[in-house]
C-alpha positions, 0 to 999 in steps of 0.5 A, spaced: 560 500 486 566 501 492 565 509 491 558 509 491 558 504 498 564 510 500 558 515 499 554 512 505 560 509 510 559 503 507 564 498 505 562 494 498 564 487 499 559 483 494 554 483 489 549 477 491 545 475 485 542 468 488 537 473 492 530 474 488 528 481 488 520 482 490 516 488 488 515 492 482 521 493 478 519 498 473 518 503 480 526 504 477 531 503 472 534 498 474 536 494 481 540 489 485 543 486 491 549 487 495 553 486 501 557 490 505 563 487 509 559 487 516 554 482 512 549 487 511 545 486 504 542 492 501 537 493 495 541 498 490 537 502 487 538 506 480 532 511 479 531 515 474 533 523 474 525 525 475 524 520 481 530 524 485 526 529 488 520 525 491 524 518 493 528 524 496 523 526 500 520 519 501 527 516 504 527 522 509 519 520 511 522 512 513 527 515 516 523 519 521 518 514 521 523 508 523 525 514 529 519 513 531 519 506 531 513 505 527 512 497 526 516 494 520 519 501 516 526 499 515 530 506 514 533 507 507 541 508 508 543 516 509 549 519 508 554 524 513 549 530 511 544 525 511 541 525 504 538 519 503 539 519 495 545 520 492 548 522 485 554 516 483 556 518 476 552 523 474 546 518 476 541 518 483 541 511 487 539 510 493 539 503 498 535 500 503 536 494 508 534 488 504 529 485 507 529 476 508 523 473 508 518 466 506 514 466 501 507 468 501 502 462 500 497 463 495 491 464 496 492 460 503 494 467 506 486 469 505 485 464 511 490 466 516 487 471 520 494 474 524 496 477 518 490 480 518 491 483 525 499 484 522 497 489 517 491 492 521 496 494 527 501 496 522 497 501 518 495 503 526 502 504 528 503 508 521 498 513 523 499 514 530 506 515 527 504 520 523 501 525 528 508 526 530 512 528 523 511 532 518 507 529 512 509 530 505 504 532 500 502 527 495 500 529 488 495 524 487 488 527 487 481 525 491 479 520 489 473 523 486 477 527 481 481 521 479 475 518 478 472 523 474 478 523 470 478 516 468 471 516 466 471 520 462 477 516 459 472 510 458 467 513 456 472 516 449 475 509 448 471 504 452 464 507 451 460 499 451 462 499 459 459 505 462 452 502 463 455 498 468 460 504 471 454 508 471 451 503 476 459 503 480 458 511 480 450 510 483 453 507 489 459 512 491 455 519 491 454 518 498 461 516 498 463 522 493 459 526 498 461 525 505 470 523 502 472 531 504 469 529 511 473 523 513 479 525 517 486 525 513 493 520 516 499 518 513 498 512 509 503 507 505 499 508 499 500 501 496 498 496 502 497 489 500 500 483 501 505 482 496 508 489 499 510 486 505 516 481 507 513 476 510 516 471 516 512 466 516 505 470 518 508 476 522 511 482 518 518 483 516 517 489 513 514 493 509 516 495 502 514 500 495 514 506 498 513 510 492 505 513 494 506 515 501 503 521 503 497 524 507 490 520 504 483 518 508 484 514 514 481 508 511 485 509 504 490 503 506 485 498 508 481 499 503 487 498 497 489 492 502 482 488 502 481 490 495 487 486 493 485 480 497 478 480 496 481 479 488 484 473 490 476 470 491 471 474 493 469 469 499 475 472 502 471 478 503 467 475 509 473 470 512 480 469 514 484 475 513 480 481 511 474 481 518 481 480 521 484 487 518 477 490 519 476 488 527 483 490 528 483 497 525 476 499 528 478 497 534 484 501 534 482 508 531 476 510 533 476 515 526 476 509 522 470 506 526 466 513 526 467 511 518 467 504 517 460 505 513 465 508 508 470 503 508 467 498 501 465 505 497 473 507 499 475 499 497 471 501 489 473 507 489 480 505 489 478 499 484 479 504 479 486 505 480 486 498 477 480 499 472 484 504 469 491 500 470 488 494 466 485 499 460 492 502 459 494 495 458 489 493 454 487 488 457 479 487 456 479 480 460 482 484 467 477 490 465 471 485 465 474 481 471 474 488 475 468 491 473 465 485 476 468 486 481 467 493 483 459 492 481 460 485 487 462 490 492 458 496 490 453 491 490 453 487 496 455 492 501 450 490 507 452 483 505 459 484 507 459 489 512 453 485 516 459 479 516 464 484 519 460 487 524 458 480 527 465 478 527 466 485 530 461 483 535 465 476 537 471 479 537 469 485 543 466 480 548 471 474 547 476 480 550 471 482 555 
């Protein structure tokens, strides 16, 4: 561990397993916690040979970012020759600043408004940054293609659900439509509250880097209200989320050009989850979900009609 440290002018003083590592631990081979001798604690990561390339690519992204003093990006150590993942006994590792928080309370969060704005200006200040720096190309298809994909996936081995997924896909045609037409920005990928290092109810940083890339304007709110919304559907209408929505539209005049796009853009990436819950088979998750996906598609004036009002309120009390 003391080369792989000496590799990017750091000095390994200790490993720290007293600290819990939050974040999916299968988006590497393994990690862990260390400190260096300025008492600096880093997340050192081992990843798998086909990851290099793209985390590669990713670490080179935060550290333009955290140039451009984007909110809450923490940039990834670099090397002399500034390379951010870095082979160490024939295999790639990369660190990052560990970053200290408190824990987020579940499902109270819902409620709390500010971190509701907290993300909202985080995914502003992502896009605006991201008008000034190249933006690495994802691999991951529109989301009309992904969802054809994953039908047909259901239709071969879950057949008894189309019904209901033709009634979710009856409410996206205009969504499937109009997808190519909203504007693209940088995005973190996979926004949602547990993805963030919480102080309390303001950010500390952002974490799981792994999807980034150039998506539809609305794609980071959509994923992050759609995971709130989970927690209980009443959270769809109070606390964070009409926070979240206010903010962005009153901070990107694309989003609010687009926001009758936003609950077609929240289902369309519930398939994601749809098809995650379908690989685990899991059939209590894929029913939960499938309701899930029929209560937005379902009650989209509904809840958009709550988001206007709150909207509404939130632009005269600042006049």
């Amino acid at each position: 561990m003391k080369t792989l440290f000496e590799k990017y002018s750091r000095t390994f003083m200790r490993h720290r397993p007293d600290i819990s590592i939050p974040g999916s631990p299968e988006r590497c081979i393994s990690r862990f916690v260390a400190e260096d001798t300025t008492g600096t604690v880093w997340l050192v990561e081992q990843l798998k040979s086909t990851q290099k390339d793209w985390r590669s690519i990713v670490g080179e992204l935060l550290v333009r970012l955290h140039q451009e003093n984007t909110l809450h990006v923490h940039a990834p150590a670099t090397t002399k020759n500034n390379e951010t993942v870095i082979l160490h006994e024939g295999l790639p590792y990369q660190i990052t600043p560990f970053i200290i928080g408190t824990d987020l309370p579940r499902p109270e969060y819902c409620a709390d408004t500010e971190r509701g704005r907290a993300i909202g200006n985080f995914i502003l200040s992502l896009q605006a940054a991201g008008e000034n720096i190249p933006i690495p190309e994802n691999s991951t298809p529109p989301l009309p293609e992904y969802i054809e994909d994953i039908v047909g996936t259901i239709k071969q081995h879950r057949p008894e659900m189309m019904p209901r997924i033709e009634r979710v896909l009856q409410h996206l045609e205009t969504f499937f439509t109009e997808e190519r037409s909203i504007p693209a920005a940088l995005a973190h990928g996979d926004c949602h509250p547990l993805n963030i290092i919480w102080n309390e109810n303001e950010i500390a940083g952002v974490i799981d880097w792994e999807f980034t890339g150039k998506k539809i304007a609305l794609y980071d709110a959509a994923n992050c209200i759609g995971c709130v919304g989970m927690e209980h559907p009443n959270w769809l209408i109070n606390g964070l989320i009409p926070e979240l929505v206010t903010t962005i539209r009153a901070g990107s005049s694309i989003i609010d050009v687009h926001i009758h796009q936003l609950i077609p853009s929240i289902v369309a990436l519930r398939f994601a989850w749809l098809s995650e819950w379908l690989r685990k088979k899991d059939t209590e998750m894929q029913e939960q979900e499938l309701e899930y996906m029929l209560l937005l598609a379902t009650s989209q004036k509904e809840i958009e009609g709550f988001w206007e009002r709150h909207y509404s309120h939130s632009i005269q009390s600042h006049m």
